[in-house]
N, C-alpha and C positions, 0 to 999 in steps of 0.2 A: 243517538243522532249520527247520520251517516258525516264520514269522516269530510266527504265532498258538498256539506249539504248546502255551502253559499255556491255554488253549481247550481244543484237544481234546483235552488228558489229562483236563481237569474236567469236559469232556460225556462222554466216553469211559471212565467211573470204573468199575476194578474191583477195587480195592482193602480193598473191604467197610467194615462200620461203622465200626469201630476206628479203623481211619487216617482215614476223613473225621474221627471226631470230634476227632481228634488235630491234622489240620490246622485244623478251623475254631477250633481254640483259640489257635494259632500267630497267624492271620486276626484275630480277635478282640483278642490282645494288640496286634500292630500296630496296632491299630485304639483304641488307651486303654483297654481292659479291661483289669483286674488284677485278683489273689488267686484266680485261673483254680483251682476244684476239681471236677475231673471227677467221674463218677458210676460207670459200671462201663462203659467201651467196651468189653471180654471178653463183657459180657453180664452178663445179670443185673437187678434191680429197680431205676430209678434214681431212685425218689420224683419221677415225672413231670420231667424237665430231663437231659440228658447232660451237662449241668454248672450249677454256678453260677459268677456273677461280679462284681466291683464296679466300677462308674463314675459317677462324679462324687458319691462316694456314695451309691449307689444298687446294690443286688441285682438280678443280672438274670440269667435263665436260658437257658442257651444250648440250644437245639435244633437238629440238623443231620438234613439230607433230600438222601441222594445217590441215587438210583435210577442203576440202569445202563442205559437208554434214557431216552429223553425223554418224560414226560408230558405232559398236559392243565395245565391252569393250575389247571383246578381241582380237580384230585387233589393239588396242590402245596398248594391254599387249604386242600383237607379237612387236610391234612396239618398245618400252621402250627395251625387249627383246635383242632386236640386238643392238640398240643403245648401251647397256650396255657393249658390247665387245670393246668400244673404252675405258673404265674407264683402263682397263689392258694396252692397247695400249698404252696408254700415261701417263702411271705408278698413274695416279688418285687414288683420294682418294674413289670420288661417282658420283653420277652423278645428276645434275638437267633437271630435265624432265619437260618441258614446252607443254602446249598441250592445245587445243579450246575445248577439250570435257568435258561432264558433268562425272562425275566419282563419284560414292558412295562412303560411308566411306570403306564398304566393297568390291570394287573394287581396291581402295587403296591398300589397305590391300595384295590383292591376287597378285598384278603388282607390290610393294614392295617384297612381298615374291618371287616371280619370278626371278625379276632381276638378285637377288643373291649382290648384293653389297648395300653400303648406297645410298641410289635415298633418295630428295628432291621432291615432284611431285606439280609442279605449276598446277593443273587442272581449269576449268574454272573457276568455282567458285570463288576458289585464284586469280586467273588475275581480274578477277571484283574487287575485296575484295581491292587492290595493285591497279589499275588502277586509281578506283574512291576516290583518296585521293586528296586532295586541292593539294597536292604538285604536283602530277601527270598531274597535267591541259594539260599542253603544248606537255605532251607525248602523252594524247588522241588525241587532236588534230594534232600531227603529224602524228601519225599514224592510228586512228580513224576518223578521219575528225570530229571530234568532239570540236564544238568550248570552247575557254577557258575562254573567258568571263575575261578578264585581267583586266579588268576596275578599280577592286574592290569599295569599298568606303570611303570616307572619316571618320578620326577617331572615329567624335565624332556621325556621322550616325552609323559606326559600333558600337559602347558601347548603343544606344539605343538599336540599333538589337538586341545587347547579353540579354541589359537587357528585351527587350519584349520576346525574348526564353523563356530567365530563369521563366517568369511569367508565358507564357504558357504552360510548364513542371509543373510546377506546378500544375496547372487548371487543367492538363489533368491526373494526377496522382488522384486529388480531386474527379472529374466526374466519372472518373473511380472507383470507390470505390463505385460513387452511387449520391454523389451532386449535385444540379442544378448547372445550367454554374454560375448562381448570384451569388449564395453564395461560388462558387470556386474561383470566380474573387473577389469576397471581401476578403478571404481568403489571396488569392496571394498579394492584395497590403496590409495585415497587417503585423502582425509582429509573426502570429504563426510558431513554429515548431523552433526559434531562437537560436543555443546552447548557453550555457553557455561559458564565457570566458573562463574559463580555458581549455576547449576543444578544443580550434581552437590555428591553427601554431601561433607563435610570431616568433619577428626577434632570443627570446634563442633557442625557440624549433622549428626552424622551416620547422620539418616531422612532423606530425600527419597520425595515423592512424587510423580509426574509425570500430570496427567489433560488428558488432549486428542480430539477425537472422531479418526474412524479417520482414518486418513488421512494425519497432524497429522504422521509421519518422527519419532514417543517411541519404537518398536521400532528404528529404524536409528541414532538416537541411544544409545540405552540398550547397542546392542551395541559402540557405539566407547567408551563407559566401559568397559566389560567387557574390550577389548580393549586399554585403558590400564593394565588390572590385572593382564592377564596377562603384559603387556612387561616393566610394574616385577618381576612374579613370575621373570620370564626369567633377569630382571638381576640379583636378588638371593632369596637362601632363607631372609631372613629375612621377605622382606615378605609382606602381606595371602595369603590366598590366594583367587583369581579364582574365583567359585562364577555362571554361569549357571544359572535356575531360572526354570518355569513354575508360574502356579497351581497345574497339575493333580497337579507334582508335590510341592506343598506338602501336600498332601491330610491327613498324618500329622502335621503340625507344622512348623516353619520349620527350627527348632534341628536334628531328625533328617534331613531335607532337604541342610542347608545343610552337617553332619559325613557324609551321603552322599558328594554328589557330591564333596567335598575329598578326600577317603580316598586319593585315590593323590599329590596334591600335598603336602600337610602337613597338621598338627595345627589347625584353625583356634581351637580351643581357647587357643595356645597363641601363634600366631603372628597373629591376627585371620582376619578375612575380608570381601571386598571383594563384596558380595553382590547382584546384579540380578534381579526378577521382575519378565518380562513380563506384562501379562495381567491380573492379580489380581481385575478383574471378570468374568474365566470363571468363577471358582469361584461365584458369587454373592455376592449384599450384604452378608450375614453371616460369610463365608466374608472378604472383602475385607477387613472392618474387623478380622476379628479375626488377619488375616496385619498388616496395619500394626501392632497390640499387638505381636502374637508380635516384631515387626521392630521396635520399642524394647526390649524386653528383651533381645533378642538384643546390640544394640549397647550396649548399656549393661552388658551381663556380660562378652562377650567382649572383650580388648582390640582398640586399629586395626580395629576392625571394625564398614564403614559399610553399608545398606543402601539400594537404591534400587528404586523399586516403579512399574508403569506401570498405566495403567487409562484404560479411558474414561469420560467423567466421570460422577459418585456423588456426592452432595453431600455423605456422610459423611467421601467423601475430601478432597473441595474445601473443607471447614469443617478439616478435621487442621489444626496449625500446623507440621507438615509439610510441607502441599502446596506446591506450584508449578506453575502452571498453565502447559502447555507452551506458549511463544513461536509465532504465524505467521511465515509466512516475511513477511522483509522485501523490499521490491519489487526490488533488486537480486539478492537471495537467488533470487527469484519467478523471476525473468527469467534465472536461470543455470539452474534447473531444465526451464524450456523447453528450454532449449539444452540441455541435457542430455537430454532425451527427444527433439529434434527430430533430435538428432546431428551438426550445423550450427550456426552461425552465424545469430540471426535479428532482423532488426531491433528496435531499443529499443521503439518503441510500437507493436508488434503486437499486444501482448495489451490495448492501451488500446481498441482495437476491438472486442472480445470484447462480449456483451450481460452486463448485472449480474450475473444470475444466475453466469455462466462465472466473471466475474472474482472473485467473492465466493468462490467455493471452492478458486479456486489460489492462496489465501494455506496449504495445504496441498500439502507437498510431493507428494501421490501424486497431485493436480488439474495441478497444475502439470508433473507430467513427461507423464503422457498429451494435456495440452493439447501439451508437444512431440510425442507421438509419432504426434499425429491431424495433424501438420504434416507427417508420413513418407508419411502415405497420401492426403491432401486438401489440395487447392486450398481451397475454401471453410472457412468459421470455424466449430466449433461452437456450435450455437448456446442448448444448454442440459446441465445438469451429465449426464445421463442418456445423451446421444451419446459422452461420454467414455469413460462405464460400458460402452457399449453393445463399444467398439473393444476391449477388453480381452474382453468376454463372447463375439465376433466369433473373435479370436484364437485362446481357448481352442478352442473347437468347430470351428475349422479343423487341429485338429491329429491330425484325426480318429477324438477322443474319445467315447464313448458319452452323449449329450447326456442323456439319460435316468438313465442313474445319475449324473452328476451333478446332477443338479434332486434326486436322492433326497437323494446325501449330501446338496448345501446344505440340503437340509426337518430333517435329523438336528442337522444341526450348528447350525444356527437356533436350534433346541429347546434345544439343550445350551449356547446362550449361546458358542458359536460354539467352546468347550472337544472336543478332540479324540473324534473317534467311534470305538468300537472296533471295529477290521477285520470282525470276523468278523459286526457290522450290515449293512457295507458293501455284502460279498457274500463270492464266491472267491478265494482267493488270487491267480487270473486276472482274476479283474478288480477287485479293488486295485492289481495292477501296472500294469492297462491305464489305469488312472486318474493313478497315479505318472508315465507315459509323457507327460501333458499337461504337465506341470511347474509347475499350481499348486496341487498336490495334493503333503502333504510329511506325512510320519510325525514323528510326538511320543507321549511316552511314554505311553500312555493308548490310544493310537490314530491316527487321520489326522485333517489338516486342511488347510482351503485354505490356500493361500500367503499370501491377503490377504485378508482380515475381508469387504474390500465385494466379494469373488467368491460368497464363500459368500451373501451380502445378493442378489447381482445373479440368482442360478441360482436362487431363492429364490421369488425374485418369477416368473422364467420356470415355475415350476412352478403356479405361482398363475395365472400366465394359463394353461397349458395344460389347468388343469380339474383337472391330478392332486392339488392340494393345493387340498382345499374351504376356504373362510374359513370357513365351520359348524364346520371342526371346531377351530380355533383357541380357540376360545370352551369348548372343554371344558374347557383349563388356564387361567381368568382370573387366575391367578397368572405366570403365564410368555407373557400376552398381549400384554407390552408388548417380548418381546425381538422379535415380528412388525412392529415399526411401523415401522422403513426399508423390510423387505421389501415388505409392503403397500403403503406410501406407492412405492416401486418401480412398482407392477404399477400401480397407479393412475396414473403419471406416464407410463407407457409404453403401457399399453392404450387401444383404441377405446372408447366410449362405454356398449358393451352388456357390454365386459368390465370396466373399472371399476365399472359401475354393478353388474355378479355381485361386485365384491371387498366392494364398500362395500354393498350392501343389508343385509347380511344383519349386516353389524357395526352399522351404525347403527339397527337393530330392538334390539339387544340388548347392543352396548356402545357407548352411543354418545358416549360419552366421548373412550373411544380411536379411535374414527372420525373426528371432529372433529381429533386430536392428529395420526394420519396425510395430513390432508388440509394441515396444516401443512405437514408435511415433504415434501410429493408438490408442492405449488406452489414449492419453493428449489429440484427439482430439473428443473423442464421449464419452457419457453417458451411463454406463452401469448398469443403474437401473430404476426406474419408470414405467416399460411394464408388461403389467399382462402376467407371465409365459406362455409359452406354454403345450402341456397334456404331460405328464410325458415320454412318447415315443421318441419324438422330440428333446424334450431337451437333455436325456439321447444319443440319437444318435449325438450329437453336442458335448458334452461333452465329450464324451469318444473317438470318429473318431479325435476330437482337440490335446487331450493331448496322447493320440499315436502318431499324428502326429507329434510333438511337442518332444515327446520320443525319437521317431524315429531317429529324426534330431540329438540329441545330439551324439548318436553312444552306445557303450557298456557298458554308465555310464548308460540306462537307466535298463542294469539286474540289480544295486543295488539300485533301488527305491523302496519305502514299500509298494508302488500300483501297482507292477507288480507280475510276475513270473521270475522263475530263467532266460526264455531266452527271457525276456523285454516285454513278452504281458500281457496288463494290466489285473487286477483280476476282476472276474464281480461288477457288481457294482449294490448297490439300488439307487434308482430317486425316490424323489418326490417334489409334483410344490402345488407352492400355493401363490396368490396374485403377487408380482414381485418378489419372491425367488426360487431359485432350492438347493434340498439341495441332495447331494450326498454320499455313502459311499460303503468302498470296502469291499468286503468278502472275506475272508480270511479262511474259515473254511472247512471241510472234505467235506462238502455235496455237488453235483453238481449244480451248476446255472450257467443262461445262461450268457450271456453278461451285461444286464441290465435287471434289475427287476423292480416290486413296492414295495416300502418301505412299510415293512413289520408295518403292524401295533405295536407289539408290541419294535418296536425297536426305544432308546432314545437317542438324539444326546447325553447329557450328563451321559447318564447310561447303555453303549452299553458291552455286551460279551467280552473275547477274539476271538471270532470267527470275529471281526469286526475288519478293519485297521483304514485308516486312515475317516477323515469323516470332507466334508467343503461346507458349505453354499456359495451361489452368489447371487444376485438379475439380472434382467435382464431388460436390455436396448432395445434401438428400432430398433436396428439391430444386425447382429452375433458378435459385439466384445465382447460380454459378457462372451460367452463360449470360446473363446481365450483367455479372459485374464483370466478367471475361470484355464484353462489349462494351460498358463502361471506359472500364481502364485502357480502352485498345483508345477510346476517342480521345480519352482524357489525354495520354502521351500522344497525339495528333496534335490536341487542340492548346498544350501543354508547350510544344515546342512553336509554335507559331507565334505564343505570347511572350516567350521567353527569346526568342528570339527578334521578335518583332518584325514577323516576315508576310503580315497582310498584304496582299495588293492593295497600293493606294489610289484612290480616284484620277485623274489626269486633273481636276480642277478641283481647287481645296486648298485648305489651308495645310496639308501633309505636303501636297503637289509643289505647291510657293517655298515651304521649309527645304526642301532636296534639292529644286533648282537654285536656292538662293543659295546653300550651302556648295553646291558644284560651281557657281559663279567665283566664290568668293574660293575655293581651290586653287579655278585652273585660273585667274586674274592673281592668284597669290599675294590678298592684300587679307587682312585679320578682317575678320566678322567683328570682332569688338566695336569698332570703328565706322566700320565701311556700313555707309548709308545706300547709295546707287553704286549701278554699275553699267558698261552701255550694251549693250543685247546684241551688237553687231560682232566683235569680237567673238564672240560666243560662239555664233552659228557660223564663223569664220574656222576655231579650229574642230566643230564635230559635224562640218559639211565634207570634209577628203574622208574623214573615218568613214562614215553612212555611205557615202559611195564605194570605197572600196570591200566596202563588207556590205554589199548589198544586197545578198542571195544568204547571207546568216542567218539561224533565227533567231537569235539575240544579238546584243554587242553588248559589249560594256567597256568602257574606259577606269583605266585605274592613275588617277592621279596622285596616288601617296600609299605607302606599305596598307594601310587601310580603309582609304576611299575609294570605293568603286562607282559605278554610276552608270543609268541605262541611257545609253547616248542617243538610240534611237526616241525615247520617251521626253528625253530633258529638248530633245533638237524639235520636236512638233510642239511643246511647249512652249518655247520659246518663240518659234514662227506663229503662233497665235498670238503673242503680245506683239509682234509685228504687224502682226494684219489687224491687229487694234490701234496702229499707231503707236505702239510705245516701242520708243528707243533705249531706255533704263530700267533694270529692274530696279525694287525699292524694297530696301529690309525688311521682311514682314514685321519686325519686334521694332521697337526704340531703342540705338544702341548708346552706350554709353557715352558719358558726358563730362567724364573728369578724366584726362591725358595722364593727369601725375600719379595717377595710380600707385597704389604702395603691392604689397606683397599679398593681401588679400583682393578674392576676385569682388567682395563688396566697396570695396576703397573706390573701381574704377565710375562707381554712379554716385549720384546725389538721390536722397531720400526720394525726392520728387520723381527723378525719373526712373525709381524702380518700381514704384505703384503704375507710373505710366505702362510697363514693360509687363508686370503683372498684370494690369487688367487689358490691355490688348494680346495676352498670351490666350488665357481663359476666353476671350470671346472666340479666340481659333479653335482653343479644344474643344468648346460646345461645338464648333460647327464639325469636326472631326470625327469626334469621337459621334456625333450621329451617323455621319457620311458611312462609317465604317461598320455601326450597328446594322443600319438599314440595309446594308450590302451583302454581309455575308453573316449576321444573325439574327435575322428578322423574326421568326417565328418566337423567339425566346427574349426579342425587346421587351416585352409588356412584366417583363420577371427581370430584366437587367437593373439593379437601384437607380443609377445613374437615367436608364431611358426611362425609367417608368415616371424619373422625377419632373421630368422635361413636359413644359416648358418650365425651366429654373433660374433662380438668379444665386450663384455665386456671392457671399459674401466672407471676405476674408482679412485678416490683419497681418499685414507686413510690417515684421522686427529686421531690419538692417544690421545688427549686430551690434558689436560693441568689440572693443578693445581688454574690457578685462573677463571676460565671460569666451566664448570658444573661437573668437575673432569675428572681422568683419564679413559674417559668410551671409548672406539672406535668407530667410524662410519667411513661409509664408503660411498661416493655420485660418483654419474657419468651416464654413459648415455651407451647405445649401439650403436652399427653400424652395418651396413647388409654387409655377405661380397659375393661373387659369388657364384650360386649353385655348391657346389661339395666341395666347399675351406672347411677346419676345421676350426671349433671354435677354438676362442683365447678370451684370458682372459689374460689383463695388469691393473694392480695395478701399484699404485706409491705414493711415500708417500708424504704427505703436511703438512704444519708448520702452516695452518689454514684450519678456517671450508669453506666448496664450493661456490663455486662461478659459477653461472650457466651462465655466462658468457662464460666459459671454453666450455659448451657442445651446443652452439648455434649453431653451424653447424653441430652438430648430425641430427637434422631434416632433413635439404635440403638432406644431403647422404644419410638417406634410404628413400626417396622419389625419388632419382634419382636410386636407385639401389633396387626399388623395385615398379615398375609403378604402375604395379594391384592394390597395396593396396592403392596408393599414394592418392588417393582421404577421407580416413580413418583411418588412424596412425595418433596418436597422438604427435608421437614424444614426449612423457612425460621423463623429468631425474628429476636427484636429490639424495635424498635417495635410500639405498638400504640394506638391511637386511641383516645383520651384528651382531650374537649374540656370539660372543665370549664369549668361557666355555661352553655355552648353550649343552645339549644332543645332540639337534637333528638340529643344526644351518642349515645342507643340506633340509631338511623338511622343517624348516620355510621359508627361502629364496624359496622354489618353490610353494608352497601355496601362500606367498607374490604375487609370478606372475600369478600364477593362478587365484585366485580371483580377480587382478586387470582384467586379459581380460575379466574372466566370465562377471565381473562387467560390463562391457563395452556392453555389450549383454544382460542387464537386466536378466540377466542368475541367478544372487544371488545377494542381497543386504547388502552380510555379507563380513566384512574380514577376513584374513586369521587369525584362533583364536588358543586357547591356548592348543587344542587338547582335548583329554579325558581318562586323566591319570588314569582312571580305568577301561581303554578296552583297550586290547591287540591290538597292530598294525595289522591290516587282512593282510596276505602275498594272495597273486595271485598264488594259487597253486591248 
């Protein structure tokens, strides 16, 4: 029997209406419908639905569409279409849509939009997905004629079974990487890859969570627990019983999963269960957190029954009290894993020689065995993480595999979060086996997938340079845009100039967020030095087309970079090469030049004119990441000093605008801001009316009222004249000042509890308005990727601790987290006060909420709380708190490597005028 054959008894349907509606009811229960009430599958009137159904409390009306060939998509839409007129009929909630056809994501997509109401759409796919589960048997064969094979086996046959799996998972993870079968199968029966005690569930903790990026040896680890559970299970019938479990096969539940796969060893009910899923970030974000719930309940009902869960990191996981962040190898650990991939004996500081890049990623065991096994075939050292990649991608396609389909699978399996493809995607029977034949290509229940996460990442990217996979079309799913950013950052690390520069145009036009975030990851994995330059032309064309682009991308902060002109096009530039260096510098001066020049003979990097800007050397590597991260870095120290310094032009109207004139009032009136509520506006425009006039062909002014206030007199005097031509004679604090005179020696002593929450939540309602003012001005293209903009509209919620006396004084703070609320709703900002310091405990369901109410980004929010910027007395406490948030998203974008700093109290604030 073919291996796909609930496929094509479900394309192949000739069973008529009755049984389809009967099976998608079966489908449906598995799936958490209940109180399943058909309607007349014989035939007959069915008041628009061939069933109703309830889930989650909720009415939902089943429709089912089995054609016996295959139609159009959109004979399937018209279809879905009219069915939908029964969800009103019968006062429903949505509707579940069951159907034998194949349906794209993008087809989905467009018959969801249609509908008009919430549709569940069971397409084929899903029915295979749901069909072919152990627990399904008896429905296949009900209605598939598909035998069910009830026999099963005896106990202690099944725990060999499990445990000769577990070994050949193993093996085929080892081979896959590049090992002979021998030394894979010696491998499997040792004792490598074993965690440490303290990492695995006990009967106190017994959740564990394990998050490590790929690579990290938590799937070769997590199969020697599994494998210690089946020994104990061997030894005795009363213990745990050993359940391996993927995602995909959690799909129904954990608990039905978990009494699946046990069914031929024992009762786990009864006797516990010792429970491992690999994966858990295949299923998705939501899918992740809500299998770790599922895996406290389970342990906590069942007796002796621990769970342990792998993923790559989620910060929803890495916040659980759960987790446990998987350990690197330690450099002995490091250096045996060579030697295990080299199959030899190899000296103790060879790998001290490796360049940073190398050494940095074989604190992961699958770096570290490839660095042995690129010792099997080369003399020379590698010399960045992508040459490793490269010896495995090498291998594969020596085994004379269809290079082509697999560039496809990897593009499927990408998409699906690297969660198994169902075959019959793939292609034919013949050539799914022809793919099985390379040996990193492995069946799981759902479908196939690569042996190793980073093959499916590496074929991925090869598809990307060969043209077959546009980056245009990436951009169609910006919700599933961020499971592309290895691959990408791939193609970009390994391509020539004119092909990175195809990966990355077209992302940084239009997410240039996540283009920024790839160019991250594409510089840890290539060498950007050692290549003798190219002629001085070449370069200079790569250099300058980079960091325009790169300009580009940011929006209108790049008119205040000191290598541009006023409207962001860069200033020409000298080039010249020599050995593996490019060295660059801008001109700045009266005289015309073109775009790029040759570096003028007498010109010295350390002895250059004013006529010269800025001016920085690169070395060059063996592909174009060179002059990307040359461009990069050039923005980053731009974009770098502006945060650190805190030298944005700020709006003329805003709450930035109100912070700088209140502070210049409260200077040149020389009364304390602590204090000073109003002030009258007349005085004001009394002493920066003779300045303005006498400097009135300047083009600045600025007044300095104290060794470190300066202030732009022309911007603070038009300000001011507009609170006059609005009538107002007074300014008024933007904040609530303090309310206790007797103040002691802490600046917390001068408030009452009450008026520091007051002070606190009218700070945060300015920084929301700010900290937009300032996105939308000068980094508009790269909002939709800022954490802070993408959360908006938000509400603030936070707890203020006042201090104490025996703990670090009366200083205030202020911790909490955010929440996303509906586009349209207003920002909200709640304070509330606390009699201790936070407890992050409080904001642990921050994350899950803007994950659920805010999809797109849901795969890249960090969901980060805690502190928050709180300077009570401070001048400019609205400025700091939005710098704080600024520099954390830039940061997140390798955008700037500074925080928000202490400004530069000898330069006037730039107003936006």
């Amino acid at each position: 029997m073919r291996v796909d054959e609930t496929w094509h008894r479900l394309r192949a349907w000739t069973s008529g209406q009755a049984t389809s509606e009967r099976l998608a009811a079966q489908v449906l229960y598995a799936e958490g419908f209940r109180d399943l009430d058909p309607s007349h599958p014989l035939g007959g009137p069915d008041g628009g639905a061939d069933a109703l159904a309830r889930k989650d409390g909720r009415t939902w009306v089943m429709a089912v569409y089995f054609p016996l060939d295959e139609v159009r998509s959109t004979a399937v839409q018209a279809k879905a279409v009219g069915d939908a007129a029964g969800v009103a009929g019968n006062a429903a909630y949505g509707m579940a849509f069951v159907t034998n056809q194949h349906l794209t994501r993008g087809e989905r997509k467009a018959l969801a939009k249609a509908v008009g109401c919430p549709v569940d759409i069971f397409h084929l796919e899903r029915l295979v997905h749901v069909l072919d589960r152990p627990a399904m048997a008896q429905v296949r064969e009900q209605y598939l004629d598909i035998p069910a094979n009830a026999a099963g086996l005896q106990a202690a046959a099944r725990l060999d079974e499990l445990a000769r799996a577990s070994d050949a998972r193993c093996v085929g993870r080892w081979m896959a990487i590049g090992l002979p079968r021998e030394e894979a199968e010696a491998l499997a029966t040792g004792a490598t890859g074993v965690p440490d005690d303290d990492l695995v569930p006990t009967t106190d903790d017994r959740v564990v969570v394990w998050t490590a990026e790929l690579g990290s040896g938590k799937s070769i680890a997590l199969e020697r627990v599994h494998q210690r559970a089946i020994t104990a299970a061997q030894a005795s019938s009363s213990a745990p019983v050993p359940v391996f479990l993927t995602a995909t096969e959690c799909a129904s539940g954990l608990q039905a999963a978990v009494r699946t796969a046990a069914a031929e060893v024992g009762e786990p009910r009864l006797r516990g269960a010792n429970v491992v899923v690999d994966g858990i970030d295949e299923a998705g974000l939501e899918a992740a957190e809500r299998l770790l719930e599922q895996a406290r309940v389970l342990a906590s009902t069942w007796p002796n029954t621990t769970v342990l869960l792998t993923s790559r990191p989620i910060t929803v996981l890495a916040a659980a009290p759960e987790h446990h962040a998987f350990p690197p190898l330690s450099e002995p650990e490091r250096h045996a894993c060579i030697e295990l991939g080299a199959g030899r004996e190899v000296r103790t500081l060879w790998d001290h020689g490796l360049p940073a890049e190398v050494r940095a990623v074989m604190s992961r065991p699958f770096f570290a065995l490839l660095a042995g096994l690129w010792l099997r075939e080369n003399e020379s050292v590698p010399r960045a993480p992508v040459d490793l990649l490269g010896l495995i991608g090498r291998r594969a396609t020596a085994k004379g595999a269809d290079e082509v389909k697999l560039r496809a699978l990897a593009v499927r399996a990408v998409a699906r979060n690297l969660a198994p493809v169902p075959e019959a995607e793939v292609g034919t029977a013949a050539a799914v086996e022809s793919l099985m034949l390379t040996g990193i290509i492995n069946r799981r229940p759902g479908g196939v997938v690569f042996a190793l996460p980073a093959l499916a990442q590496w074929f991925a990217a090869q598809s990307l340079l060969e043209g077959e996979t546009q980056p245009e079309s990436l951009l169609e799913a910006p919700e599933d845009l961020e499971l592309w950013r290895y691959p990408v950052a791939l193609a970009v690390a390994l391509g020539s100039w004119q092909q990175s520069n195809a990966c990355l145009a077209p992302l940084l036009r239009e997410a240039p967020g996540f283009a920024f975030r790839v160019l991250d990851v594409a510089f840890a994995q290539n060498v950007t030095f050692g290549n003798p330059a190219p002629p001085w032309r070449e370069a200079g064309t790569q250099v300058r087309e980079a960091l325009q682009a790169l300009l580009d991308a940011t929006g209108e902060a790049r008119t205040l970079a000191s290598v541009t002109h006023a409207d962001g096009r860069l200033l020409p530039m000298a080039v010249q090469t020599g050995d593996d260096r490019v060295s660059v510098a801008c001109w700045r001066g009266d005289e015309e030049r073109p775009d790029f020049f040759p570096w003028p003979p007498d010109l010295h990097m350390f002895a250059a004119g004013w006529d010269w800007g800025s001016m920085r050397m690169t070395r060059v590597g063996p592909t174009a990441t060179w002059a990307w991260q040359w461009a990069r870095d050039s923005l980053r120290h731009e974009i770098g000093a502006q945060v650190k310094e805190r030298s944005l032009p700020i709006p003329p109207e805003g709450p930035l605008a109100d912070e700088v004139a209140w502070d210049f009032a409260c200077e040149q009136s020389k009364v304390s801001a602590l204090f000073a509520e109003r002030l009258a506006i007349q005085p004001l425009l009394e002493f920066l009316e003779p300045l303005t006039e006498r400097a009135e062909d300047a083009v600045s002014l600025t007044v300095q009222l104290s060794p470190t206030r300066r202030y732009d007199a022309r911007a603070i005097q038009a300000y001011l004249r507009r609170r006059v031509d609005a009538g107002q004679t007074e300014l008024l604090a933007p904040l609530p000042t303090a309310d206790v005179r007797t103040g002691g020696g802490w600046i917390g002593e001068f408030y009452t509890p009450e008026r520091l929450v007051a002070i606190a939540t009218e700070q945060y309602r300015r920084v929301i308005v700010a900290y937009r003012q300032l996105v939308t001005r000068w980094f508009a293209p790269l909002s939709h990727r800022l954490e802070h903009h993408a959360l908006m509209p938000l509400r603030v919620v936070a707890q203020l601790y006042p201090g104490d006396r025996d703990g670090f004084g009366f200083i205030p703070s202020l911790s909490g987290w955010l929440e996303a609320l509906p586009p349209g709703a207003p920002d909200e900002v709640v304070i509330t006060l606390a009699d201790h310091h936070y407890d992050f405990e409080a904001g642990r369901l921050a994350y899950p909420q803007q994950l659920a109410a805010r999809p797109v980004a849901a795969r890249w929010l960090s969901g980060s709380q805690g502190g928050l910027s709180f300077e009570v007395g401070d001048r400019n406490p609205v400025e700091l708190a939005v710098y704080a948030w600024l520099a954390g998203d830039l940061r997140r974008l390798g955008l700037t490597d500074a925080s928000s700093g202490l400004g530069n109290g000898f330069r006037a604030t730039v107003w936006d005028v």
